[in-house]
VOPAGU-2260 file (C-alpha; in pm, 1 decimal, decimal comma):
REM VOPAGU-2260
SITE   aa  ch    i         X         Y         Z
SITE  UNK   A    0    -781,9   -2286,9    -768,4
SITE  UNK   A    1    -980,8   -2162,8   -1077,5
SITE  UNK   A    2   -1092,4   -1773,3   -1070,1
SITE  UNK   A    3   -1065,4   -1519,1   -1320,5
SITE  UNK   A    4    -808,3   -1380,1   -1118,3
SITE  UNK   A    5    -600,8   -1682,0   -1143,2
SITE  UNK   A    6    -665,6   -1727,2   -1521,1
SITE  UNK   A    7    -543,1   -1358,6   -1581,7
SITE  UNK   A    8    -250,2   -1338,8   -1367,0
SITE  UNK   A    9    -100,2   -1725,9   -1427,8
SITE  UNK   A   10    -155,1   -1816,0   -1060,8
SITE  UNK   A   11    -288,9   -2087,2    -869,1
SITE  UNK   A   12    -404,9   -1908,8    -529,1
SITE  UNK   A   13    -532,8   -1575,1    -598,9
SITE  UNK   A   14    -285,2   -1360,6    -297,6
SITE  UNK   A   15    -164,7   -1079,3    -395,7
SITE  UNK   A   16     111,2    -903,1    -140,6
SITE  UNK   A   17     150,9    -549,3    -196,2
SITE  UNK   A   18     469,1    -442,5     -91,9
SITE  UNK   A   19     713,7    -195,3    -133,5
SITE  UNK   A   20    1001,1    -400,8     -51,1
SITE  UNK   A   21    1164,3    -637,4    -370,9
SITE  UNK   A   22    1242,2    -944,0    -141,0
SITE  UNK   A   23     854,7    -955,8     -44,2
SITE  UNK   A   24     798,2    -958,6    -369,9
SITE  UNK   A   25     992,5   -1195,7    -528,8
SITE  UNK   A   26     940,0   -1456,0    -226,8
SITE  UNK   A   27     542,5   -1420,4    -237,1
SITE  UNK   A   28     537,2   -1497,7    -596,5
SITE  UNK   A   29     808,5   -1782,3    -546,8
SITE  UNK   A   30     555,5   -1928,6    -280,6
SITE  UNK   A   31     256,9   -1919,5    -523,0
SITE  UNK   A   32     134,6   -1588,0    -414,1
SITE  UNK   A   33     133,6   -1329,2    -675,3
SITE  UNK   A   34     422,4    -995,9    -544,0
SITE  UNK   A   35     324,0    -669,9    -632,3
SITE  UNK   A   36     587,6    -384,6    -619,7
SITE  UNK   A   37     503,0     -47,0    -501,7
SITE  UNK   A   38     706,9     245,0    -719,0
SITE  UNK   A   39     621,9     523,4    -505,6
SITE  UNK   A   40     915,3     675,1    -368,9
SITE  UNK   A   41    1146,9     510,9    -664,7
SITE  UNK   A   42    1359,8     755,4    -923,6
SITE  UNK   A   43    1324,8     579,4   -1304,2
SITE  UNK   A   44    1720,8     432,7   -1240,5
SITE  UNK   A   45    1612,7     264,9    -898,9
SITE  UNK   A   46    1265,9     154,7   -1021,7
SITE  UNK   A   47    1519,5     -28,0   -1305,1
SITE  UNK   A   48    1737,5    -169,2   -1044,6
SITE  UNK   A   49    1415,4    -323,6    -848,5
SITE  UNK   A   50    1247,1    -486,1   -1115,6
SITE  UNK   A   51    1578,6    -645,7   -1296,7
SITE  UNK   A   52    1650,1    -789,1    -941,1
SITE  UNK   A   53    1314,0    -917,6    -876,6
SITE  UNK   A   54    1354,0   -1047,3   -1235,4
SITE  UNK   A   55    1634,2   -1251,5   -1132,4
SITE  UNK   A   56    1503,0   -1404,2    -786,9
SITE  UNK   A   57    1136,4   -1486,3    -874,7
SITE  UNK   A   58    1230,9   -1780,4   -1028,1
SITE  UNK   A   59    1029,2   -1716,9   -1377,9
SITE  UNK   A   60     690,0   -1679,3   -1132,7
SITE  UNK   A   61     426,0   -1371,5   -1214,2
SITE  UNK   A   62     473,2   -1014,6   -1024,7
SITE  UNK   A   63     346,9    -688,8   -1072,3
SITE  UNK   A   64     379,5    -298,2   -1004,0
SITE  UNK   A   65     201,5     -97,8    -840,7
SITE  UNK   A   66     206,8     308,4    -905,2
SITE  UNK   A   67      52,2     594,9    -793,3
SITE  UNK   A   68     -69,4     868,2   -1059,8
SITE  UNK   A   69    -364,4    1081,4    -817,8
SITE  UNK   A   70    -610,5    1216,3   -1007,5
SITE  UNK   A   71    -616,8    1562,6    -886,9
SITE  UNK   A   72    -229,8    1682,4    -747,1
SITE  UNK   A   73    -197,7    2096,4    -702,1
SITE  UNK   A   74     135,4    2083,1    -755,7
SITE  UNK   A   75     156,0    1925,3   -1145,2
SITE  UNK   A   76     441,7    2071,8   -1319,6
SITE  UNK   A   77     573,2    2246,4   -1068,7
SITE  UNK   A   78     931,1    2190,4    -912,3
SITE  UNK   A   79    1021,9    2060,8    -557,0
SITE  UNK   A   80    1159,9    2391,9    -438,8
SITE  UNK   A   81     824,4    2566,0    -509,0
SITE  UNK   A   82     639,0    2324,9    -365,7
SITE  UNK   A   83     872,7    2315,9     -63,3
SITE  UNK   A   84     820,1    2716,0     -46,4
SITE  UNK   A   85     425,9    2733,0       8,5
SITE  UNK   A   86     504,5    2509,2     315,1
SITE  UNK   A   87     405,6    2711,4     617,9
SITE  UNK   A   88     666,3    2903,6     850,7
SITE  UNK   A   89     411,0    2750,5    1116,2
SITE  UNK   A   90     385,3    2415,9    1013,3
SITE  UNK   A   91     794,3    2383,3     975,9
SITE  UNK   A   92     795,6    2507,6    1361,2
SITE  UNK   A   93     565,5    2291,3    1455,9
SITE  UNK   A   94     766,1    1980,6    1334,5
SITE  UNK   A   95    1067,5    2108,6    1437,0
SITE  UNK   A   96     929,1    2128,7    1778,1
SITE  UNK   A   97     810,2    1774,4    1816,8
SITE  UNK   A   98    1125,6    1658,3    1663,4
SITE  UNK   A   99    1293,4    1797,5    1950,5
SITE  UNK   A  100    1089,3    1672,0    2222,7
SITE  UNK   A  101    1160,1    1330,1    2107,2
SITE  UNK   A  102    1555,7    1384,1    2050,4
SITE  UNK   A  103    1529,3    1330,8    1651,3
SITE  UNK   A  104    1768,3    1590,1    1449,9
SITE  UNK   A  105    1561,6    1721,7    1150,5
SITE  UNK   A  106    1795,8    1682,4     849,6
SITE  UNK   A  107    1875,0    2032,7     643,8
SITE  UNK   A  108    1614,5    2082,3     373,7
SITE  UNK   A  109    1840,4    2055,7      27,6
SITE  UNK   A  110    1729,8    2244,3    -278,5
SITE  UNK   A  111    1834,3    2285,5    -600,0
SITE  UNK   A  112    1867,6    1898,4    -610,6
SITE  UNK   A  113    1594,9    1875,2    -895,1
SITE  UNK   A  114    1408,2    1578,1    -696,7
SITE  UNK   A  115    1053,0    1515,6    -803,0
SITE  UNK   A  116     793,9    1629,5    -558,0
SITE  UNK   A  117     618,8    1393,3    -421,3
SITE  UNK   A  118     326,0    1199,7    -572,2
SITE  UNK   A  119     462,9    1335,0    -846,9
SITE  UNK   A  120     199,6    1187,8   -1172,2
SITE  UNK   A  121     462,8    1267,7   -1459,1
SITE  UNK   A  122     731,2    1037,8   -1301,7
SITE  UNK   A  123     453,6     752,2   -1250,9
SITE  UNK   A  124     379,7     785,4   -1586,5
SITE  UNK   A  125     715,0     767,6   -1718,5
SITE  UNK   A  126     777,3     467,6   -1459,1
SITE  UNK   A  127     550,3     290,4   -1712,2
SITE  UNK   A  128     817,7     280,8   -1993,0
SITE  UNK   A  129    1050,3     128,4   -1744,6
SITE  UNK   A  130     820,5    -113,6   -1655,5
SITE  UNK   A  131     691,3    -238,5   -1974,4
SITE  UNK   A  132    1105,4    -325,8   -2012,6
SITE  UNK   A  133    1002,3    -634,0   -1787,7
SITE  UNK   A  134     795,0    -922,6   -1815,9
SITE  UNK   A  135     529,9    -762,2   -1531,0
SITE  UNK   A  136     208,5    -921,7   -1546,7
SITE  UNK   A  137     -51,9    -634,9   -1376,7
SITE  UNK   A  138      17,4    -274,1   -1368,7
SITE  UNK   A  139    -208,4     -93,4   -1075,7
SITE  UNK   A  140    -281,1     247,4    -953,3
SITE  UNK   A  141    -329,1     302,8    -578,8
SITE  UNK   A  142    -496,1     653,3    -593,6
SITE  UNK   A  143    -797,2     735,9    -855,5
SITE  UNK   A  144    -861,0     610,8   -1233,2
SITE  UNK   A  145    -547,6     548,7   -1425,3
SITE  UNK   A  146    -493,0     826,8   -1689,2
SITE  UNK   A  147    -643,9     650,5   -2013,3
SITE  UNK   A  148    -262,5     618,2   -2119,0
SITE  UNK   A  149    -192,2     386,8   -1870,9
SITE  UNK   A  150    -467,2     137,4   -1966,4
SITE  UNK   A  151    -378,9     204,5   -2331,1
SITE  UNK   A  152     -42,2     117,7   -2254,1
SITE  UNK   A  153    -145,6    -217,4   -2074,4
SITE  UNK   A  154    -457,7    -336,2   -2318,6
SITE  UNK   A  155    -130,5    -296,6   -2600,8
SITE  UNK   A  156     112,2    -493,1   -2381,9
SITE  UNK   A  157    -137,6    -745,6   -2262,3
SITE  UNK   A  158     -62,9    -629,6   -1912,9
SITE  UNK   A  159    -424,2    -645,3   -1713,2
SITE  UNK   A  160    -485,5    -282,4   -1567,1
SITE  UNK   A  161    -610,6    -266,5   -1176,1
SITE  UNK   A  162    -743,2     -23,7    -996,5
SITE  UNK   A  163    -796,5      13,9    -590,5
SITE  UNK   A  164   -1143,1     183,1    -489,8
SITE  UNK   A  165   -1313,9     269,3    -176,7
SITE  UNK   A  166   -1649,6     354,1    -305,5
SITE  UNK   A  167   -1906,6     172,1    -533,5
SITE  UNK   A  168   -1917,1     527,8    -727,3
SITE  UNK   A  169   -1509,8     497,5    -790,3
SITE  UNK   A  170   -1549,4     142,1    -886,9
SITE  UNK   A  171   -1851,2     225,9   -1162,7
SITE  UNK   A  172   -1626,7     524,0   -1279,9
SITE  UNK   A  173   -1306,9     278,7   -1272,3
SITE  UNK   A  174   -1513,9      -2,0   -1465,3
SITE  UNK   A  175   -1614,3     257,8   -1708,5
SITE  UNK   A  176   -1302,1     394,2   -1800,1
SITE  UNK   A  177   -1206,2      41,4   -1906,5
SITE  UNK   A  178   -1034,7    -132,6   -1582,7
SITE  UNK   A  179    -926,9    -499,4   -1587,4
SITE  UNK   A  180    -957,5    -534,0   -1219,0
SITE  UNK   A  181   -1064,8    -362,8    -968,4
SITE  UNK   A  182    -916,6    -398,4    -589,9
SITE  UNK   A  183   -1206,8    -347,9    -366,5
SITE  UNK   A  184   -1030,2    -149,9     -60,5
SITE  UNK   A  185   -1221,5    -155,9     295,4
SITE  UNK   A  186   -1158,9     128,4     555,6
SITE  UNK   A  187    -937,9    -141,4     784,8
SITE  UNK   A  188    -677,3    -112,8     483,8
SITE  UNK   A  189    -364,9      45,7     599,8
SITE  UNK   A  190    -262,5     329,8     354,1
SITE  UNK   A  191    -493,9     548,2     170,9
SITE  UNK   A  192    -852,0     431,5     223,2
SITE  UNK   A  193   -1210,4     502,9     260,7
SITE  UNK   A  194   -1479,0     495,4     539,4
SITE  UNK   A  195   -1639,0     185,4     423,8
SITE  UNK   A  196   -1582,2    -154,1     648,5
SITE  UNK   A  197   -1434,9    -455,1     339,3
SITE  UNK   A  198   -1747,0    -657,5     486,1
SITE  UNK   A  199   -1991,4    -406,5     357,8
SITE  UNK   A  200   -1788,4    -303,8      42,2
SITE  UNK   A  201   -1706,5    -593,1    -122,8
SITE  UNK   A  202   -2059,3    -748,4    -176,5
SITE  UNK   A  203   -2140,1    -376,8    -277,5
SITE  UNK   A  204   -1941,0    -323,5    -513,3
SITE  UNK   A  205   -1950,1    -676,9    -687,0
SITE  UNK   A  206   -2345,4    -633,8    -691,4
SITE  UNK   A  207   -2293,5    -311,0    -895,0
SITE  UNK   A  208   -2002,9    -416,0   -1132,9
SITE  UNK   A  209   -2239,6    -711,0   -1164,3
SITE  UNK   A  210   -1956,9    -978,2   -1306,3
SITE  UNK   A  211   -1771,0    -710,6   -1603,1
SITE  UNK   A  212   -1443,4    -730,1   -1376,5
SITE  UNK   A  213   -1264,5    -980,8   -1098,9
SITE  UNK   A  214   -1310,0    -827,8    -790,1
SITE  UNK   A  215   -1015,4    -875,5    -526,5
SITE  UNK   A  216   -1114,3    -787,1    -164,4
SITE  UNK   A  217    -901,5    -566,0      65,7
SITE  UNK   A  218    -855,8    -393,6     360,8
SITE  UNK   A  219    -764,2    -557,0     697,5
SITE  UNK   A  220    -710,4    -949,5     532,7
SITE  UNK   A  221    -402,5   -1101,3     755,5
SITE  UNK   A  222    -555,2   -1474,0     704,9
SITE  UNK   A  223    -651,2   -1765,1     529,1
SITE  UNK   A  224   -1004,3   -1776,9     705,4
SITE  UNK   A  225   -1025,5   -1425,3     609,0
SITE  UNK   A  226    -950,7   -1499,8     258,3
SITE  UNK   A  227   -1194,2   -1765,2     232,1
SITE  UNK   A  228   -1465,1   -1540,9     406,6
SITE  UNK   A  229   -1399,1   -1256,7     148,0
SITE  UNK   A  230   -1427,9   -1495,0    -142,5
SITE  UNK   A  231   -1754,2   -1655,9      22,1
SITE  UNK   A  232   -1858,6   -1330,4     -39,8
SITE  UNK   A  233   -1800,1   -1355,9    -456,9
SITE  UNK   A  234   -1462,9   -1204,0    -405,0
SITE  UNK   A  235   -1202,5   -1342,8    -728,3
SITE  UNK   A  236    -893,6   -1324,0    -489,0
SITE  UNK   A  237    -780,5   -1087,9    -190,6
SITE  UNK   A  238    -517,0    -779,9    -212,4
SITE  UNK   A  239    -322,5    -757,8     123,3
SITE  UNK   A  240     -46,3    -522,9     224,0
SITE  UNK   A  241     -11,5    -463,7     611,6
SITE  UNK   A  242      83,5    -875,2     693,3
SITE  UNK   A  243     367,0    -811,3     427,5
SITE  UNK   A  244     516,7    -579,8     745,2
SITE  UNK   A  245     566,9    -797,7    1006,2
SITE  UNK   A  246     837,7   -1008,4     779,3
SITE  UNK   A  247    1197,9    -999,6     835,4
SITE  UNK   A  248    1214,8    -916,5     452,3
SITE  UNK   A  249    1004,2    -620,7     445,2
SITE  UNK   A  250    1147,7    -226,6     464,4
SITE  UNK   A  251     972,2    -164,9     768,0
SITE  UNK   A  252    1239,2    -178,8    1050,0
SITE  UNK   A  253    1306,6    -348,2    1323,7
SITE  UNK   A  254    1141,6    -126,2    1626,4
SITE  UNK   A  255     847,8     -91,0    1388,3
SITE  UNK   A  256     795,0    -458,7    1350,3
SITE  UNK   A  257     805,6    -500,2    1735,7
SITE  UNK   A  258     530,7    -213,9    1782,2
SITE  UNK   A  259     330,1    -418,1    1482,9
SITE  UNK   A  260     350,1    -743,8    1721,6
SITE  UNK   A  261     241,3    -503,6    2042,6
SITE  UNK   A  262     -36,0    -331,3    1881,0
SITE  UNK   A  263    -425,9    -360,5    1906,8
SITE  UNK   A  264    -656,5    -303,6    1617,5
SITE  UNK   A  265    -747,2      27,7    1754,9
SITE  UNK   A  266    -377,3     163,9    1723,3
SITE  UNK   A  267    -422,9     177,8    1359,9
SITE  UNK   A  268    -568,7     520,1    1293,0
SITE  UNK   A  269    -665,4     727,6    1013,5
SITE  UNK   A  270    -510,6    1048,3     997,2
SITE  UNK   A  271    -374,3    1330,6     724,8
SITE  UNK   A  272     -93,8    1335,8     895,0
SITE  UNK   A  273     129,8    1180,2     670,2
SITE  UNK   A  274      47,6    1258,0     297,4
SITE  UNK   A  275    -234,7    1525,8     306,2
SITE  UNK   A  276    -514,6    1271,4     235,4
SITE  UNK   A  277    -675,6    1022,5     480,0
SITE  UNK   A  278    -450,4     734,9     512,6
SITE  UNK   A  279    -423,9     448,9     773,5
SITE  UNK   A  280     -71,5     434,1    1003,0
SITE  UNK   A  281      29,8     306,8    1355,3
SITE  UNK   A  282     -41,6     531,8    1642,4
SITE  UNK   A  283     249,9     730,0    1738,8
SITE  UNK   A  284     352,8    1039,7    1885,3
SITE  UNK   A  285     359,7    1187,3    1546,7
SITE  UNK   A  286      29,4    1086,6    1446,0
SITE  UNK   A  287    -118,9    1194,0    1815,6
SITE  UNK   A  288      66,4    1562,9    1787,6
SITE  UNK   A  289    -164,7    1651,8    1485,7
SITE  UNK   A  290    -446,7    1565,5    1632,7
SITE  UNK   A  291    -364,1    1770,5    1940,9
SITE  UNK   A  292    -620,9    2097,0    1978,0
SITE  UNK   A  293    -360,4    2340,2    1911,9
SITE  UNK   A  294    -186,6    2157,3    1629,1
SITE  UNK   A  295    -204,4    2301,2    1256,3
SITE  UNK   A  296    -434,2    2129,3     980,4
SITE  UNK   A  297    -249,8    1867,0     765,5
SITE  UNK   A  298    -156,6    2064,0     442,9
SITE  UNK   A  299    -294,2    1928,3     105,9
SITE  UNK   A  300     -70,4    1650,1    -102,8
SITE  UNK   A  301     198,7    1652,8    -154,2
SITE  UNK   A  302     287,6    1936,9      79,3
SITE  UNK   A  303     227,0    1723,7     368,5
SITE  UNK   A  304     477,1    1488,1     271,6
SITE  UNK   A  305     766,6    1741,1     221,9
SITE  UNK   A  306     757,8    1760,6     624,7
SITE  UNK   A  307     654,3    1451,3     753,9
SITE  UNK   A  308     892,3    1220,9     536,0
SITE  UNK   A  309    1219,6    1364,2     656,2
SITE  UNK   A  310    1090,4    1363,0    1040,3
SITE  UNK   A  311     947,1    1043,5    1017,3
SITE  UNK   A  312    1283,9     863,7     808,4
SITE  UNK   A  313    1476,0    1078,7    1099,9
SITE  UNK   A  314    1278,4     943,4    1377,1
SITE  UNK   A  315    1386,1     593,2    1252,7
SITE  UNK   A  316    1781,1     642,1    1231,3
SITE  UNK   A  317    1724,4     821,1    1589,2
SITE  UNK   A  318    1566,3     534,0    1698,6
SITE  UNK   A  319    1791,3     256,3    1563,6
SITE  UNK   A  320    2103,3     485,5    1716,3
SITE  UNK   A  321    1912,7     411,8    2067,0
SITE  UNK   A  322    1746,3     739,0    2119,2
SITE  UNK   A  323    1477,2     552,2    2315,0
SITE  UNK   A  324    1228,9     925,4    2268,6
SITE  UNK   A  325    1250,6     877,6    1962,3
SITE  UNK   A  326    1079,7     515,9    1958,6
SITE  UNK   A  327     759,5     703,0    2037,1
SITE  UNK   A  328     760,7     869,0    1678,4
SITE  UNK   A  329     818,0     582,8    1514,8
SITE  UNK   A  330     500,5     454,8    1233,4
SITE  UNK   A  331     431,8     371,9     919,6
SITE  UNK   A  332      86,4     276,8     703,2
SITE  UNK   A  333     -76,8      20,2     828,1
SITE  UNK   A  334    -409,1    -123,2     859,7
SITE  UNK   A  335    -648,4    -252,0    1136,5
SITE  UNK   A  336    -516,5    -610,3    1058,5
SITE  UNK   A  337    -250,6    -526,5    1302,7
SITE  UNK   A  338    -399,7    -645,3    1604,5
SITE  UNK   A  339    -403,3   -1014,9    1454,8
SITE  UNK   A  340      -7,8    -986,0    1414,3
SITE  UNK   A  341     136,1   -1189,0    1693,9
SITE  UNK   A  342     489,8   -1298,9    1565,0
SITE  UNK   A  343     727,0   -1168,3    1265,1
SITE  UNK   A  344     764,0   -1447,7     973,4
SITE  UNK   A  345     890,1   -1512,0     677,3
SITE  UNK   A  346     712,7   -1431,2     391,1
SITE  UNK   A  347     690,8   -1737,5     244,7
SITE  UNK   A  348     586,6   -1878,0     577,9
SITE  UNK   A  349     281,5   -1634,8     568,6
SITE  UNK   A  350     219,8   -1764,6     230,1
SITE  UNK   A  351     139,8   -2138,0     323,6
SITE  UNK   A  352     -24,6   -2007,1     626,5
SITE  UNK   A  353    -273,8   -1852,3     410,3
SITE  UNK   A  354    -344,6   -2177,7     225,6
SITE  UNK   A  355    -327,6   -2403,6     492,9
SITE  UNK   A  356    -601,9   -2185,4     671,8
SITE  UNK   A  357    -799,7   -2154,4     388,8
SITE  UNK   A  358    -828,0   -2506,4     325,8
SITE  UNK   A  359    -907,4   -2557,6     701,4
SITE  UNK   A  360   -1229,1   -2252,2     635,6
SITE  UNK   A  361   -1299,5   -2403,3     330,9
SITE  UNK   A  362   -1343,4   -2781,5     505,8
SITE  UNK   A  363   -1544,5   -2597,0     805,9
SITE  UNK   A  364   -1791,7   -2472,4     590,8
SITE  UNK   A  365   -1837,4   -2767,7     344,3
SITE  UNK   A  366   -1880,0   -2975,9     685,4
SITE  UNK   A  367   -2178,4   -2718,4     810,1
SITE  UNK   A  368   -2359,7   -2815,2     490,2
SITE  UNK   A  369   -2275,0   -3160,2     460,1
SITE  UNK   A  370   -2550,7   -3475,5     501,5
């Protein structure tokens, strides 16, 4: 295929899998698909380890990393244990309590440890110098415009910038603060994401960028047809995440992927729960709890995340010790996609899936305009 995207990335089909699991990675870009590696949640020494092994099981194919800088965090500069300490007596309880119902042991909180809080923007930026150590070939951010030293630092390493939006204001404000390549996110996307279906987005935003960037489309793209529909619709290419989760490679586990395979499109909800901001996760107990009447607000990010990532990691290892309560807690981000996951696969299996159906949407619409 011949887009822009494929021209700046060194691909032939324009997928890009977002994942935050190495294996993905390296066997989407092996398959012709184009990995992308998500750093959140990595220390600099285990963001090393990831990309040297990727280095050496992508077979000399294109990947890329994926970071998270926000633009506005309330707790820059500040260290764990502080954060940890404006956390509500309340809020604690509260998880403590549902933990309980659902026979998950909270683990003990440790301090002093020095760990980074959450989200934290310093570490993404300093992620940067690690990855610039490897032959990456885009460098995104997942949440606002990248600080102008992270496009400075990929316009001098000839590493194409990308940004994900959910707005045609973020993309104009993205475009203008000198993006390579914007990732046009619909509301469907699992994750962080906007209101905004990806059927009315996409055309939006391309209108208004009017051809100064590629354009991937996002947000609830599990198929070749769908790929094929968003590029009908002047999409470059097509971001996906949530089909990375139903593979035997991914992080997610086991009891997770069998929910995914269960689930309807409607048990993908948006909720604070999680990080603070409105993100996109499997319906669980947890996520139902905070939306109870008498449940507290979601705190801000990254205070959110100091109590819902140890409950929700413990809720896991509860549930793969056979604590069958604990099932019910069980999530993770993930989009509306979801209800057209009907089997786990291989990733590399998705990927040819993806080209044999779009060839097969490509052929059904050249034959409805055919003499």
């Amino acid at each position: 295929m011949k887009t822009p995207v494929c021209a700046m990335l060194g691909i032939d089909f324009p997928l890009l899998a977002f994942s935050h699991c190495r294996d993905v990675v390296a066997a989407v870009s092996r398959a012709g698909g184009f990995g992308v590696l998500g750093a959140t949640g990595h220390t600099l020494e285990s963001l090393e380890t990831e990309l040297a092994w990727i280095d050496a099981h992508v077979d000399g194919k294109p990947y890329g990393l994926d970071v998270l800088i926000p633009e506005n965090l309330g707790a820059r500069g500040e260290t764990r244990d502080a954060v940890a300490d404006r956390v509500p007596a309340g809020h604690r309880a509260f998880v403590a309590d549902l933990a309980a119902r659902h026979g998950v042991d909270l683990p003990e909180e440790r301090r002093g440890t020095g760990a980074p809080v959450p989200f934290d923007p310093d570490l993404a930026l300093a992620m940067l110098d690690v990855a610039f150590r490897h032959p990456i070939r885009l460098i995104a951010n997942a949440l606002g415009v990248p600080p102008a030293a992270m496009i400075a630092r990929g316009k001098a390493a000839g590493v194409p910038v990308a940004a994900l939006v959910g707005a045609k204001e973020h993309a104009l404000r993205q475009v203008a603060a000198g993006v390579d390549l914007l990732v046009v996110q619909g509301g469907e996307a699992g994750g962080h994401c906007g209101e905004v279906s990806t059927m009315v987005l996409v055309p939006e935003v391309i209108r208004a960028v009017d051809g100064r960037v590629p354009v991937l489309a996002a947000g609830g793209i599990m198929t070749g047809a769908q790929m094929a529909a968003a590029m009908a619709m002047g999409a470059d290419g097509v971001w996906t995440g949530s089909v990375w989760l139903a593979t035997p490679e991914a992080e997610t586990s086991e009891a997770f992927r069998a929910k995914m395979v269960a689930a309807t499109s409607r048990d993908a909800v948006r909720s604070r729960s999680r990080t603070g901001k409105p993100s996109r996760q499997l319906r669980s107990a947890w996520t139902d709890a905070w939306e109870a009447p008498d449940a507290p607000a979601a705190l801000p990010m990254p205070l959110q995340s100091l109590i819902s990532e140890p409950a929700l990691r413990a809720a896991d290892r509860a549930t793969e010790r056979g604590v069958d309560a604990a099932r019910d807690m069980v999530t993770y981000f993930v989009g509306q996609g979801v209800g057209l996951v009907e089997q786990v696969r291989p990733a590399a299996q998705v990927v040819q899936d993806f080209k044999l159906e779009f060839a097969e949407a490509v052929e059904r619409m050249t034959g409805l305009v055919a003499e």
